[in-house]
N, C-alpha and C positions, 0 to 999 in steps of 0.2 A: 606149199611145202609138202613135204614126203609126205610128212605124220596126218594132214588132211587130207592127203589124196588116198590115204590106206583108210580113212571114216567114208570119205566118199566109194571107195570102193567097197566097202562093209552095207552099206544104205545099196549100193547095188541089189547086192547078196541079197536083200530082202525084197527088191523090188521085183528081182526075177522070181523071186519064189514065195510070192505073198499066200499064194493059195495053198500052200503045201503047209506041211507042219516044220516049221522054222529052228533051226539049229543056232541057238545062241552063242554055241564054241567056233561053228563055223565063221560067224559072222564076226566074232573075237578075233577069230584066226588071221582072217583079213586082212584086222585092221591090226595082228601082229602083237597083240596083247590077252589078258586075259578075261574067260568069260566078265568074271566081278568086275574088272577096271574097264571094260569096253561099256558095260552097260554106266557106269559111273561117268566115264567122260561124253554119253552120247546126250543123260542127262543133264547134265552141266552145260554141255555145247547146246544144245536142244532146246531145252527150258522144259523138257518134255520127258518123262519116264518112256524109255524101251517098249515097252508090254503098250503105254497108253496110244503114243505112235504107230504103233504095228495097228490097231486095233481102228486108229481113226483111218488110217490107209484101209482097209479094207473095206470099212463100213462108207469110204467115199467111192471105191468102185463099186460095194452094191448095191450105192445108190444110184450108180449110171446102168447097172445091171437090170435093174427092177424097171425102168425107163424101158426097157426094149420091149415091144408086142408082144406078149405069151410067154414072158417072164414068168417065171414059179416061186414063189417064195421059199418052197423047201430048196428045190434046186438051188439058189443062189444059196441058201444057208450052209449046203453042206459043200458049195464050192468054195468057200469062207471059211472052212473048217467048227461049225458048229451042226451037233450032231441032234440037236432037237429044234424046233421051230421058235420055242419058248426064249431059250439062250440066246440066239438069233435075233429074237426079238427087242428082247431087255437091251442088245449091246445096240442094236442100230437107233432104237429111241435115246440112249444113251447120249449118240452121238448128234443124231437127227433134229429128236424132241416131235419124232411122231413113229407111225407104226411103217413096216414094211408093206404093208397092202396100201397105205396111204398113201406113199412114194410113187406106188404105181400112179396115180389121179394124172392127168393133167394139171399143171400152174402150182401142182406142190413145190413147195419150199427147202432146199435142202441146202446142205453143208459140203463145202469141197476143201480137204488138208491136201494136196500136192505133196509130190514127192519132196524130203529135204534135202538139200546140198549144201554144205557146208563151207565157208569162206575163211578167211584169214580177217580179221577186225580190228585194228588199231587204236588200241587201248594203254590203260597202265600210268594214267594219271598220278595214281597213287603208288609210293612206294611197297616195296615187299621184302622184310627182310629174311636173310634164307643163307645157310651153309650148306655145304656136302658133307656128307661126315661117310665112311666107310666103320662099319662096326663088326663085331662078331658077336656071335648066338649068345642068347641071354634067356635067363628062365622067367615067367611070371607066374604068378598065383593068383587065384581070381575063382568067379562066377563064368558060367559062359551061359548062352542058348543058342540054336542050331537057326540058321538063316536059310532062309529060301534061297533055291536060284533066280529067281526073278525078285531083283531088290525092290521093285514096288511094293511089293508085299512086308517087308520088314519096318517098314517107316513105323508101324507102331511095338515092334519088337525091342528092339536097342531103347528108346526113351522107357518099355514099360521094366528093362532089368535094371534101368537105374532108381527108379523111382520105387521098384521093392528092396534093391540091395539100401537106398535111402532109409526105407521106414524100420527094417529088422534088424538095420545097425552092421550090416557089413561093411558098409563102404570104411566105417569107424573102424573097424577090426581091421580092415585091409589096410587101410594107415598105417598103424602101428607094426606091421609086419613089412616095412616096405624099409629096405636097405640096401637096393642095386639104385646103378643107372639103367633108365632114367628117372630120377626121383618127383612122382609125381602120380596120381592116378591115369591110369590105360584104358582107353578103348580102343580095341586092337580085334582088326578086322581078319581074319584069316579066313581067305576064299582060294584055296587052290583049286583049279578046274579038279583034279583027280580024286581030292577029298572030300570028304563032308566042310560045308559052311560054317564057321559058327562066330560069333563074335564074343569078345572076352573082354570081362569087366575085372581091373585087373593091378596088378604093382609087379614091380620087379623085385626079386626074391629071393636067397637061398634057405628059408625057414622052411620047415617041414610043413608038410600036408594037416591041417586039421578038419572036423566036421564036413563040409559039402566041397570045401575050397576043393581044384583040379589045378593040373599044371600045364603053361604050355612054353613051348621052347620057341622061341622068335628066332626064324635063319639067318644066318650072315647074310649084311647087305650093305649095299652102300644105299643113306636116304640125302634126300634133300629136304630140310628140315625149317620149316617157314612160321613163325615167332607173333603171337597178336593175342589181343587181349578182348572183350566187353561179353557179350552174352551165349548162351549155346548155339543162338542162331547167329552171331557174329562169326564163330567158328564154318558153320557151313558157305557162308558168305565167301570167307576167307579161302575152302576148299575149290566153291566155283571160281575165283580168281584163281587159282595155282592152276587149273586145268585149262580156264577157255586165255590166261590172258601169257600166263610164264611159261609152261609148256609146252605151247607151240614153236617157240625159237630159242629153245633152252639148250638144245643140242643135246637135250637126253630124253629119254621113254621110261614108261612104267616099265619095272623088273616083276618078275613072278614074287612076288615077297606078300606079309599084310601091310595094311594103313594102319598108323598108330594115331592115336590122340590124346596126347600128354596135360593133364590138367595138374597146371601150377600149383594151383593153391585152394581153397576149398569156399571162395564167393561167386555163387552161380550168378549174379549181378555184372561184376567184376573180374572175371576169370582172369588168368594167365593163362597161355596156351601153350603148346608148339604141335602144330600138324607134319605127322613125318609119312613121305610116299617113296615106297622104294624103286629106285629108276636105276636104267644103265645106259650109258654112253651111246648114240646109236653111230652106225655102222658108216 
C-alpha cells in the first residue's frame, strides 16, 4: 500500500544518510506526515523508538567497520557522528556489551540490527470501535510542558505532569472548570513541525484564565475517534492498534492536527477513553 511504501521510503532516507546528521522533518517528509506522527508511527510499526534504531543501525556498521585492518577507533566514531571517543564508547557497549577496541579482536562477539522494511500484516482479530467526526476550533485550559523533538526523550515527561497535576490538586480544579466538548480530561499533544512541542494537560473550556492555567485553541479537524476502556497502558495498546492494524487500509492519513486523549471518567484502574487522531482523506 502507498502509506508503507512512503515509511519504506523514509527508512531509505535514513539508510543513505546514516553517517550524516539526520533530518527527522525530512524523513517525515517522505513519509508525507509530520515530524511527531512519523516518529509515532515508525514506533508503533517498529516495536522500536526512532533515535534507538538510528543508533543500533549505526553501531552495527561500526561494528563491521572496526573489523577492517587499521581500523581507528576515533575515525569510525566521528564517521558515526560522535564527536568524542568516550560517547562513541558508552553507545557501541550499549549495543554490543563490549568495548570498540574489543570488536577489533578476532572471534569477538557482536550484534547485527539490519536495515527495517516494513510489511502489510494481517491482523484485527479484534474489533475497533471508531467514528469520523469533523469538528471546529475549541478552547482548552490546562497545564502544559514543552516536549522534545525526539519523542524518546519524553516517555518520562507526560506521566511526570500528571502525576504533579495529581498531588497539588489541579487535575481537581480542572474538573470543575470543564464545560465544552469533549467532556472529559485531555491529553493533547500539539507538535507542529513549525512550533514549539508541548503537550497539554487539559479540559475544554470557556472560563477564564486563573493562577498558572494557559490556554490552547485545538484547530479544526476532522478526527477518527476510537472508544476503549481498562488501564493507562491499555490506552497505549489501543494507539499501537489504530496505527500498525486500522490505518494502513483506512483510506486516510494523519492531518497536521494534535492527538487528543479523552479521559472518561476519573478510575485510573477502569478508565473510559476515546483516543482522537487527526487524519485526512488521502489522495
Amino acid at each position: 500500500m502507498e502509506w508503507i511504501e512512503r515509511l519504506n521510503k523514509a527508512v531509505n532516507y535514513i539508510e543513505e544518510n546514516i553517517t550524516e546528521e539526520l533530518d527527522y522533518a525530512q524523513a517525515a517528509r517522505t513519509a508525507c506526515c509530520s515530524t511527531y506522527h512519523f516518529q509515532r508511527m515508525f514506533a508503533f510499526m517498529a516495536g522500536v523508538p526512532l533515535s534507538e534504531y538510528i543508533r543500533r543501525r549505526r553501531m552495527t556498521l561500526a561494528a563491521a567497520d572496526l573489523q577492517n585492518k587499521g581500523a581507528k577507533v576515533l575515525d569510525i566514531a566521528l564517521k558515526y557522528g560522535y564527536a568524542s571517543p568516550t560517547a562513541f564508547n558508552r553507545a557501541f557497549q550499549s549495543i554490543h556489551g563490549i568495548t570498540p577496541s574489543s570488536a577489533k579482536k578476532e572471534g569477538a562477539v557482536l550484534k547485527s540490527f539490519p536495515p527495517i522494511s516494513f510489511q502489510i500484516t494481517i491482523k484485527g482479530v479484534e474489533e475497533m470501535n471508531y467514528r469520523i467526526e469533523a469538528k471546529e476550533s475549541f478552547r482548552i485550559i490546562g497545564i502544559s510542558e514543552p516536549l522534545h523533538k525526539d519523542i524518546e526523550e519524553n516517555f518520562s515527561v507526560v506521566p511526570g505532569l500528571w502525576q504533579k497535576a495529581a498531588a497539588d490538586g489541579t487535575i481537581g480544579a480542572l474538573a470543575k472548570m470543564m464545560n465544552g466538548q469533549p467532556m472529559g480530561l485531555l491529553g493533547v499533544s500539539a507538535c507542529h513541525d513549525e512550533d514549539e512541542w508541548r503537550y497539554y494537560l487539559a479540559v475544554s473550556s470557556d472560563m477564564e484564565l486563573t493562577g498558572s492555567l494557559e490556554e490552547y485553541h485545538v484547530p479544526a479537524a476532522t478526527w477518527a475517534i476510537f472508544t476503549g476502556s481498562g488501564t493507562n497502558r491499555s490506552i497505549q495498546e489501543l494507539e499501537q492498534r489504530i496505527v500498525t492494524e486500522w490505518l494502513p487500509g483506512s483510506g486516510y492519513e494523519y492531518a497536521d492536527a494534535p492527538d487528543i486523549e479523552v479521559y472518561l471518567n476519573a478510575d485510573p484502574d477502569n478508565a473510559q477513553y476515546e483516543v482522537w487522531i487527526p487524519v485526512r482523506q488521502k489522495d
